[in-house]
N, C-alpha and C positions, 0 to 999 in steps of 0.2 A: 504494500500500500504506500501512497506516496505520501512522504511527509507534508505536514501543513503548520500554519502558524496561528497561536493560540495566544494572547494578552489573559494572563487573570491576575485578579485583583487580590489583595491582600486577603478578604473577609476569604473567599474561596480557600486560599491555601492553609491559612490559619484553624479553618473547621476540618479540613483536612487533616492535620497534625494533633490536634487538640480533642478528646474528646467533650461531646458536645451534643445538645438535641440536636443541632445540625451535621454531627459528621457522616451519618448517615450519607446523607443526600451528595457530601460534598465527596463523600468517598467516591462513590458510584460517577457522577461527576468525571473527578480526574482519574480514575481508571476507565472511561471509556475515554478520553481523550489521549491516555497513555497505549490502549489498544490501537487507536485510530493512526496512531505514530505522529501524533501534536508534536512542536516544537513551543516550547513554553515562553512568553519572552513578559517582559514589567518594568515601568517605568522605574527608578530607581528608589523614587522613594517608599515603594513595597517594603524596603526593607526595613524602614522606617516605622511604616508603618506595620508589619508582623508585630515585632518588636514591641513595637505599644501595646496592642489589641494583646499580647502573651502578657505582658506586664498589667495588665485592668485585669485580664481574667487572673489572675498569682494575687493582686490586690482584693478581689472583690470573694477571693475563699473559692473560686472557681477551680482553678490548678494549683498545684504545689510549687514551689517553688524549685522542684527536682521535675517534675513535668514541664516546667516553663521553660527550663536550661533544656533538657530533651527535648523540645519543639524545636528549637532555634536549631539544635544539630540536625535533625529530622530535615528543617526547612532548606539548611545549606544544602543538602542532596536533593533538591527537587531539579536539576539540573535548569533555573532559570535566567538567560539570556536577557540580560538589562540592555535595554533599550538607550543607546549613544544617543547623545547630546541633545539634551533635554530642554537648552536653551529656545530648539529649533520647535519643539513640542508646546510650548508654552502659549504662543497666539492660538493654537487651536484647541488647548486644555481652556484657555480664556471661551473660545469661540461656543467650544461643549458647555458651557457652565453655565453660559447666557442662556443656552438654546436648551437643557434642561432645566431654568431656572433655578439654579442651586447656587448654596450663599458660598458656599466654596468649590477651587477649581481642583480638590484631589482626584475623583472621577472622569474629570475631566480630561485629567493626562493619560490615564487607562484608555479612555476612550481614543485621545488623539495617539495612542501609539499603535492599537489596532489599525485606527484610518492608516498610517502611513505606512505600515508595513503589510496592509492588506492581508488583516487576520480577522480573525475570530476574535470576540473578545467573550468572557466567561464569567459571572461574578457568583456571590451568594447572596448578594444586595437584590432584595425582588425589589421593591420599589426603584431602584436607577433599572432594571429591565424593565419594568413596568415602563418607567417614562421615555427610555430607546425608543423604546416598541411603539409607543404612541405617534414618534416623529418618524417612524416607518423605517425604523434604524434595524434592518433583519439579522445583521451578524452580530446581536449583543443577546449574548444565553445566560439562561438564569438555570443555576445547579437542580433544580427542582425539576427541571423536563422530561427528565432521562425516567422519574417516578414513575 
């Protein structure tokens, strides 16, 4: 099969690693992507942002603190492809943020690193598929389709 290109967003990878009411869904999710022979790729501040969403769930009695250091190793091995120069990404993370009217532009840059690398993008955020979808945006999946 031929390989293809796949953007996910933190919330994805994180329920992935984490258990979670959601890893279910995200499991299934990135093993059929990993079937499909996806090539993973993420704007840089995924790692950023992992990193926090591991650290809220270790703060909030969610993960242990020996689970949250094991995600983060977990996360290094998802073999994800950060997306160069991010400067270049920026007008069109601005451009996504407008146009799903959202007060911030992190989504945004997910979304413009799928447009420019003509991928797939994948999240565990229903509501930013939700509002894709509304502006007829077909290649943004929500982890939950595959149910």
């Amino acid at each position: 099969m031929k390989n293809f290109s796949v953007v996910v967003d933190s919330s994805l990878a994180v329920f992935t690693v984490v258990d979670s009411e959601l890893s279910q869904l995200a499991t299934r999710a990135w093993n059929h992507l990993l079937t499909s022979s996806a090539e993973f790729y993420a704007p840089g501040l995924w790692v950023y942002e992992t990193t926090s969403v591991i650290r809220k769930l270790n703060s909030f009695g969610k993960i242990t603190e020996s689970e949250a250091e094991k995600a983060l190793i977990i996360l290094d091995q998802l073999s994800i492809q950060f997306i160069s120069d991010e400067i270049q990404l920026r007008k069109s993370a601005l451009k996504w943020a407008i146009r799903l009217r959202q007060k911030s532009a992190y989504d945004g840059f997910y979304l413009a690193g799928a447009e420019q690398l003509g991928a797939e993008f994948w999240t565990a955020d229903h509501s930013l598929f939700n509002n894709a979808r509304q502006l007829g945006v077909g290649w943004v999946h929500w982890m939950g389709e595959l149910a």
